[in-house]
N, C-alpha and C positions, 0 to 999 in steps of 0.2 A: 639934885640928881635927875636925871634924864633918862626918861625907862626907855627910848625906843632913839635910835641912831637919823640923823635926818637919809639915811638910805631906806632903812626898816621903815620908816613914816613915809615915803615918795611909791614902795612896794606894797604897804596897806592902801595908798589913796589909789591906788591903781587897780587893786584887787576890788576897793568898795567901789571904783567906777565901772568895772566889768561886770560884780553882782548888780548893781543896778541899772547896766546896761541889759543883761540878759532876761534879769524880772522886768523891766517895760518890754522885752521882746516877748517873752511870756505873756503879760497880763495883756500886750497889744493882741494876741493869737486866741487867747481867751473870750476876750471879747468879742471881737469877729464872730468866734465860733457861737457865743452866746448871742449876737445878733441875728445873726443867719436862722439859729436853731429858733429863736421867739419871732421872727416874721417867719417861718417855716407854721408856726404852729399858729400863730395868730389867723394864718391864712386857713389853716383848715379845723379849725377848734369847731366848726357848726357841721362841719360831717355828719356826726352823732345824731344831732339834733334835725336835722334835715331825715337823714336815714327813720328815725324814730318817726315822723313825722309819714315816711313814705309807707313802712312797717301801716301803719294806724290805719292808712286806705287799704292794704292791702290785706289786710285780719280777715274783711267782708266777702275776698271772692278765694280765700285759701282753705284747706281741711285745716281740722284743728292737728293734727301734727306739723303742718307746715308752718303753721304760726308759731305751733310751741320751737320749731329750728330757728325762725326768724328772732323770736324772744332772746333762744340763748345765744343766736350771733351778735344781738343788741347788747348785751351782757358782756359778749369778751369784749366788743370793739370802745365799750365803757369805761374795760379796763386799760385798753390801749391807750385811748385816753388820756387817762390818769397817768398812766406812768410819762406818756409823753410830756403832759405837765411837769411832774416830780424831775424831769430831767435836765428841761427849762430853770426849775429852781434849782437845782443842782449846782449845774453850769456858773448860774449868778453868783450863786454863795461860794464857790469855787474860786471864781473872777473875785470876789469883796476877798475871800481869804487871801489869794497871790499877791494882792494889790497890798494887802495888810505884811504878808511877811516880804514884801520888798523894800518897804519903810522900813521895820526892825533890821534888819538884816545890814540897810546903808547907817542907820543909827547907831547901829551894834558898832561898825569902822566906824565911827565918826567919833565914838566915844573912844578907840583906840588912841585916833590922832590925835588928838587935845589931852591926854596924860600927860 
């Protein structure tokens, strides 16, 4: 017996070719944006560190409140930072997740059509 009509099997191979046309158009978008964002941030990841470094000369000719302002703007821009990082990782794990459910998703059809 025959679960699926060779019409209903030509309309599933169709549907798994549009799902995994539209997930490479995804995960191709994904990526991009995951590239851009990690040379975006690769290029300015020593900001910080430059900053901090500039901060250090600059303790000897400031009042002590103006150091303690400069400390805590070293502090948020720290945490800028970080999140800009975490975003980076985001992104990728993001792009590995797409990439993962656009394989289940054509294997899912695929195990329809060979019933």
């Amino acid at each position: 017996m025959r679960l699926f009509t060779s019409h209903e099997k030509k309309v599933i191979a169709e549907l798994c070719r549009k799902s995994e046309d539209i997930g490479n158009d995804i995960n191709k978008e994904i990526n991009e944006l995951f590239e851009d964002l990690k040379t975006d941030y690769e290029e300015n990841k020593m900001v910080l560190q430059e900053f901090s470094e500039f901060v250090a000369e600059l303790e000897t000719k400031l009042s002590p409140q103006d150091i303690e302002k400069l400390h805590s703007f070293s502090s948020r821009l720290y945490k800028v930072k970080r999140c800009a990082k975490k975003g980076v990782e985001a992104v990728r794990e993001i792009a590995r997740d797409q990439k993962r459910a656009t394989i289940e998703t054509v294997r899912e059809y695929q195990e329809y059509l060979y019933v």
